[in-house]
C-alpha positions in Angstrom: 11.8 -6.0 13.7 10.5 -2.3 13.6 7.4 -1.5 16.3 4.1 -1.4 13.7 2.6 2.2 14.0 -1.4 2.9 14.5 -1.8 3.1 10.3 0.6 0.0 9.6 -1.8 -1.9 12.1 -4.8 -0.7 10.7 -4.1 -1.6 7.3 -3.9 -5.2 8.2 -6.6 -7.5 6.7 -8.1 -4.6 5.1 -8.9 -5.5 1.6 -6.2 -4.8 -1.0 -6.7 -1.5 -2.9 -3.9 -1.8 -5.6 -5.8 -4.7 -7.7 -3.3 -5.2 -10.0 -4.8 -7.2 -13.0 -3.0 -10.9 -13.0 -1.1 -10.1 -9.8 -3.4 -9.7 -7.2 -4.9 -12.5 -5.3 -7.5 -12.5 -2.3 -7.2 -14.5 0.6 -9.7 -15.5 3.4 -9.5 -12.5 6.0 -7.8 -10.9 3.6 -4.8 -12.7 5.9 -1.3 -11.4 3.9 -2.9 -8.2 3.4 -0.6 -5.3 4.6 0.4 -1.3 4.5 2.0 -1.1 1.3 4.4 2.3 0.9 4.0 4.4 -2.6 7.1 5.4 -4.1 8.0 9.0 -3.0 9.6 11.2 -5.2 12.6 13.2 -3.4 13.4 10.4 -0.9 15.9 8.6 -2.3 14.5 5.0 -1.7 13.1 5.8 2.3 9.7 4.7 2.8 7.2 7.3 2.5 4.6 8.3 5.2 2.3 5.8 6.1 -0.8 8.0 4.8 1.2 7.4 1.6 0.4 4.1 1.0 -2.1 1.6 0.5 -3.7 -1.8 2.1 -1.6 -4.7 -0.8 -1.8 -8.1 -0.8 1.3 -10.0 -0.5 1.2 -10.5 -4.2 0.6 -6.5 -5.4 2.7 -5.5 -2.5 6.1 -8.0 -4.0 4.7 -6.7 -7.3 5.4 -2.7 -6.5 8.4 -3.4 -4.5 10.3 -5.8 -7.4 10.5 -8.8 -4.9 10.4 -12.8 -5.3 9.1 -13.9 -8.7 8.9 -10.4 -9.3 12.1 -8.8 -9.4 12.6 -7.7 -12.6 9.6 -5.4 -12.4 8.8 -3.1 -9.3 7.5 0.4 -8.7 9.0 2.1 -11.9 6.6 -0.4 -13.7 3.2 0.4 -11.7 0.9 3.5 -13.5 0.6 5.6 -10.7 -2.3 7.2 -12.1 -4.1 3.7 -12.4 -3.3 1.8 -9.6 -0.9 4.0 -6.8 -3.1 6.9 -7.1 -6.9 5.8 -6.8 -5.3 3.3 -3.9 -3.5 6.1 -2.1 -7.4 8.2 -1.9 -9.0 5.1 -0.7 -6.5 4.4 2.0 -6.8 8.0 3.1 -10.5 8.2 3.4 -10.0 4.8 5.3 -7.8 7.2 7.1 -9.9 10.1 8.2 -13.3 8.0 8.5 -11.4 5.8 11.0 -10.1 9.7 12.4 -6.2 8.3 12.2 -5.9 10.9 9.5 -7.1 14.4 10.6 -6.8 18.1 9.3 -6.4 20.6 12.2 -7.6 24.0 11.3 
């Protein structure tokens, strides 16, 4: 198994910010709640940056990658304007408030 970066640890137990109406599920802790990566156009199928990304529940994250009892949707089927986009803006701000994120100028 892969070593978990700074941002992949951090997004553990954070609350999940895709919400996806009758998919998403809370748990106490927030327990199965980990760094979901955001489809990234021009990749061909590698996982994006982790600042590209949200915190997901087990259920929204199997939900945007097409797994278990949802495999005949997955990320082609997620609005990115409803639920990828206003999760990737709260995942940054996470980001630079916690100063893993930061501009140099």
């Amino acid at each position: 198994m892969a070593k978990l970066t700074k941002i992949q640890r951090f997004a553990r137990g954070k609350p999940c910010s895709l919400r996806i109406p009758d998919v998403h599920r809370t748990t106490p802790e927030n327990e199965d709640v980990v760094l979901a990566h955001a489809p990234y156009p021009g990749r061909g199928g590698m996982r994006s940056h982790d600042w590209w990304g949200c915190p997901a529940c087990s259920e929204c994250h199997d939900y945007v990658d097409g797994r278990g009892r949802f495999n005949k949707w997955g990320a082609a089927d997620v609005d990115d304007e409803v639920y990828w986009m206003p999760a990737i803006h709260e995942w940054q701000a996470m980001l630079f408030e916690a100063e893993l994120l930061i501009i140099k100028q």
